[in-house]
N, C-alpha and C positions, 0 to 999 in steps of 0.2 A: 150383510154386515155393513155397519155403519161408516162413513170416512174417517172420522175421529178415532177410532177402533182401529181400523185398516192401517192409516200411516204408522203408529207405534208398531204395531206388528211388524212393517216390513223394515224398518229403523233397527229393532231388534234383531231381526236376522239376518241383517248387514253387519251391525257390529260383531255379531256372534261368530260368523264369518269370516272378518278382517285380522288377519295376522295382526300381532302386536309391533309396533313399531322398534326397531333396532337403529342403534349408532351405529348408521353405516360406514359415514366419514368417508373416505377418499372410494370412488368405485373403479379398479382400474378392468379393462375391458380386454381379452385375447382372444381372437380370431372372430369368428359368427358365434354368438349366444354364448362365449366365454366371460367370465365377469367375478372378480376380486375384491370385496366389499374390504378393506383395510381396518376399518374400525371394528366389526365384530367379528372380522377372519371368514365369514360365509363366503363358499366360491358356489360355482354352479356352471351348467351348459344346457342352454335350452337348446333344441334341435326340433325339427320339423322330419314326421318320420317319412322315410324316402316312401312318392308315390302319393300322400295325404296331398300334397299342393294340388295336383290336378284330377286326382282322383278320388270322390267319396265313397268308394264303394269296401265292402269288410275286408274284400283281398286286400286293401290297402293298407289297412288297420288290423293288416291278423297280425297273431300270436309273434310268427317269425319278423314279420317288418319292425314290428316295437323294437325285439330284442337285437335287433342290427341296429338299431338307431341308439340303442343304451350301449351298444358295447362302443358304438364310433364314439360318439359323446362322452364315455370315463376312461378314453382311449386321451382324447382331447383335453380331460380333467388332467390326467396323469401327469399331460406335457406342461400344462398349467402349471403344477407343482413342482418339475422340474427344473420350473425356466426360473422362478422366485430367489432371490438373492438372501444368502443368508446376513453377509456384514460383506462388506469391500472389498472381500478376498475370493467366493464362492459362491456357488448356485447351489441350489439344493441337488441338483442333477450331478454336479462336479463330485460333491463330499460323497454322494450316496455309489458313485462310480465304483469308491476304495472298500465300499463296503456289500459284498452280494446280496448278506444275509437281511443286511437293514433296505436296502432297495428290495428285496421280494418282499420285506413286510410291507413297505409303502407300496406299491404296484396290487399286493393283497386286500388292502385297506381300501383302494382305490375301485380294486372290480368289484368289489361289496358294496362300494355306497348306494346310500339312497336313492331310487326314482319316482319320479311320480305325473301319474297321466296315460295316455288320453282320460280327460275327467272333465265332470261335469264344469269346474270351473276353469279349467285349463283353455289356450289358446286352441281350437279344430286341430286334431294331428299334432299334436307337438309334446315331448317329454321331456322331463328337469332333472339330471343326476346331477347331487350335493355333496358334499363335504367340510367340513371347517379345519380352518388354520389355524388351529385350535387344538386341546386336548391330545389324545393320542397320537396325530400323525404329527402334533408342533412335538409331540416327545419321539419322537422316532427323527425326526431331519433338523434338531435343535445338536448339534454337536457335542459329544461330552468334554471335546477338547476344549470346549468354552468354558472359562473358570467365574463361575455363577457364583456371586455374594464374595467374594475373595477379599474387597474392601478394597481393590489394590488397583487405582486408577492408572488406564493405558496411557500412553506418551505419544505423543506426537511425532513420527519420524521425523519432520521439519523441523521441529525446537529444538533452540540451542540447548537450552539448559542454564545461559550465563543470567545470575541475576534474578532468576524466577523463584519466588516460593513454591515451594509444595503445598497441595491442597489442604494439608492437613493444618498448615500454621499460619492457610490465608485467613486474616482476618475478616469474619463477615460484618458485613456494612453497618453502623449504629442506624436504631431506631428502623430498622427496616421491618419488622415487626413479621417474621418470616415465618412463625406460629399459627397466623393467621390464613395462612393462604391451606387450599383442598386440593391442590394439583399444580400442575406445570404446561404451561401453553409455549411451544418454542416454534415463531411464525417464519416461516422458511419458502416463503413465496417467492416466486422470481429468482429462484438458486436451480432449479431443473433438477431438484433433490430424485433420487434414486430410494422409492420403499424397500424395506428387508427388514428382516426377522430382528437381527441383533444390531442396531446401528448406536452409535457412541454418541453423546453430544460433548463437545472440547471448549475448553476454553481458550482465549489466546495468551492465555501463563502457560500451553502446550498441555495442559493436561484434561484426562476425561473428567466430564463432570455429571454422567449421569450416564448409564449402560446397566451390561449384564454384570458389572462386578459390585453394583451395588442390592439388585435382587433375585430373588431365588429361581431358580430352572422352573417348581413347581407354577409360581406364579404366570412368571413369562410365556411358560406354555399354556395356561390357563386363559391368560387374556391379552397376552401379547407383552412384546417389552413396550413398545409405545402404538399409540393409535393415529393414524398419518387421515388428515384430514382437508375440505376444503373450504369450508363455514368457519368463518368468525364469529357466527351467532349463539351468544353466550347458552343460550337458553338448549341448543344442541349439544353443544361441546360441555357441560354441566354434567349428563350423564357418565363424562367418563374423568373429568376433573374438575367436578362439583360445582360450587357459586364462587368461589372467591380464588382461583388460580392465577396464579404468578403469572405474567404474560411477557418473554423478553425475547428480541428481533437476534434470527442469526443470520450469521455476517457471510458464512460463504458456504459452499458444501466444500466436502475433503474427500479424497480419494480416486481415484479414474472413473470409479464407477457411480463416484458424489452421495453417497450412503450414510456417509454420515457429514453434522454441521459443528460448524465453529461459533459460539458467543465473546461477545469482550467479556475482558476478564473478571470485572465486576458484577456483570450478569453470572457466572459462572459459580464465584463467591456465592451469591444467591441462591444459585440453583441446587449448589451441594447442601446449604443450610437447608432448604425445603426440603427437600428428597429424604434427607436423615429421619423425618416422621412415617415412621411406618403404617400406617394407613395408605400412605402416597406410594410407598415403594412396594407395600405388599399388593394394590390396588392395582400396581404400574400407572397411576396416574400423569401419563405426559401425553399431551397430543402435541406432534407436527404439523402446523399447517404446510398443506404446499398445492401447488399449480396443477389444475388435469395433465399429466404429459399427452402429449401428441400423439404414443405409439407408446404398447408395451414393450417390456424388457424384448423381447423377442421377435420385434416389430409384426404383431401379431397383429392388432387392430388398433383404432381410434379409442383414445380413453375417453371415460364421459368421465362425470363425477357427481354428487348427490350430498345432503343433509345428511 
């Protein structure tokens, strides 16, 4: 076979091969081979199955060693899930405490997932059980107590109240041409912001300016309320709020647990005009930028982070 010939073939079954690329955005990391992709919600735990390190032999690799290493490993996913902050009040482990029947479906969910490996393409000895923060298990530890679409922005237990308008009769800014924008970019670097499921973004007129009460459970569970990220690079962050998204700096995080941020109040203005386009809300077009933290929620490991 010719060289000319030969290269495109093997080009071919590289690409064919290569997973498609996903908006990982922020990857935060819990204990060995635990890992929290924030932008498309994929968790996972790679594990090395016990005995594969020093030994190649099939004892090492039978039937029963795989299946000890999948149950440690979605034993491991579980606590992942757990440890995950829903909004500034609870973990997913806290709410699902009050409830038996919604913890044995997620525990359910959990010993079902996905695995895969030893394989041909896999690392020697090692297997990946998956899941996403996504779909059914974000519908199962998303709270019903959360009042999804309600219209009816949170308050800020700090604000006075004296003197401030309501979001409703802020006026938005002339000429700001807020039609034009495909998303919401709110850069929250250097705030040691806190990811979770449902987090608020406020203004400082005290009130929320973008959360769960402006879109639907269906969607949020679909794609998240917002995608917590650590690239500025337009061309990444596009995937999840297009070419032309609104970009305004927040000013602090709020909460103990810093979960959610605060913008001035003119950004805020802003940020409710854009959001009111439903494409953006039904999309959940917002991403957070923020910092690798140093240690998960659970001081479980070293965050890394990724495009």
């Amino acid at each position: 076979m010719s060289f000319r010939i030969f290269v495109p073939i093997i080009l071919a079954f590289f690409i064919f091969i290569s997973p498609a690329w996903a908006f990982e955005g922020l990857v935060q990391t819990f204990g060995e081979g635990g890992a929290i992709a924030w932008g498309s919600g994929d968790m996972a735990v790679d594990r090395t199955i016990e005995g594969a390190a020093t030994d190649e032999s099939d004892a090492a690799l039978s039937p029963l060693a795989v299946r000890k290493t999948v149950v440690q490993a979605r034993k491991q996913l579980l606590d992942m899930v757990l440890s995950v902050r829903i909004d500034g009040h609870q973990t997913v482990g806290a709410f699902l405490s009050g409830d038996s029947d919604l913890a044995a479906q997620v525990r359910g969910l959990i010993q079902n997932s996905p695995y895969r490996g030893p394989g041909l393409f896999d690392e020697a000895g090692t297997i990946r059980v998956s899941e996403k923060l996504r779909g059914q298990l974000a519908d199962l530890i998303l709270p019903n107590t959360i009042q999804f679409q309600s219209t009816i922005p949170p308050k800020l237990s700090t604000a006075s109240g004296q003197g401030v308008e309501t979001p409703d009769n802020a006026p938005e800014e002339v000429g700001s041409g807020t039609r034009g924008y495909t998303g919401v970019v709110i850069d929250a670097r250097g705030l040691k912001l806190t990811p979770a499921l449902a987090p608020v973004v406020y203004g400082q007129d005290g009130f929320g300016a973008y959360g769960y009460f402006q879109v639907g459970r269906t969607n949020v569970a679909e794609k998240g309320m917002v995608a917590y990220a650590v690239s500025d690079n337009a061309k990444v962050l596009a995937e999840r709020v297009g070419k032309r998204p609104l970009t305004v700096r927040a000013l602090s995080a709020y909460g103990s647990w810093r979960t959610d941020v605060v913008i001035a109040a003119s950004d805020a203005r802003l940020v409710r005009a854009v959001v009111k386009t439903d494409s953006i809300t039904d999309g959940c077009r917002v991403v957070i930028l923020v910092d690798g933290p140093e240690k998960s929620p659970e001081n479980a490991g070293e965050a890394q982070t990724a495009e």
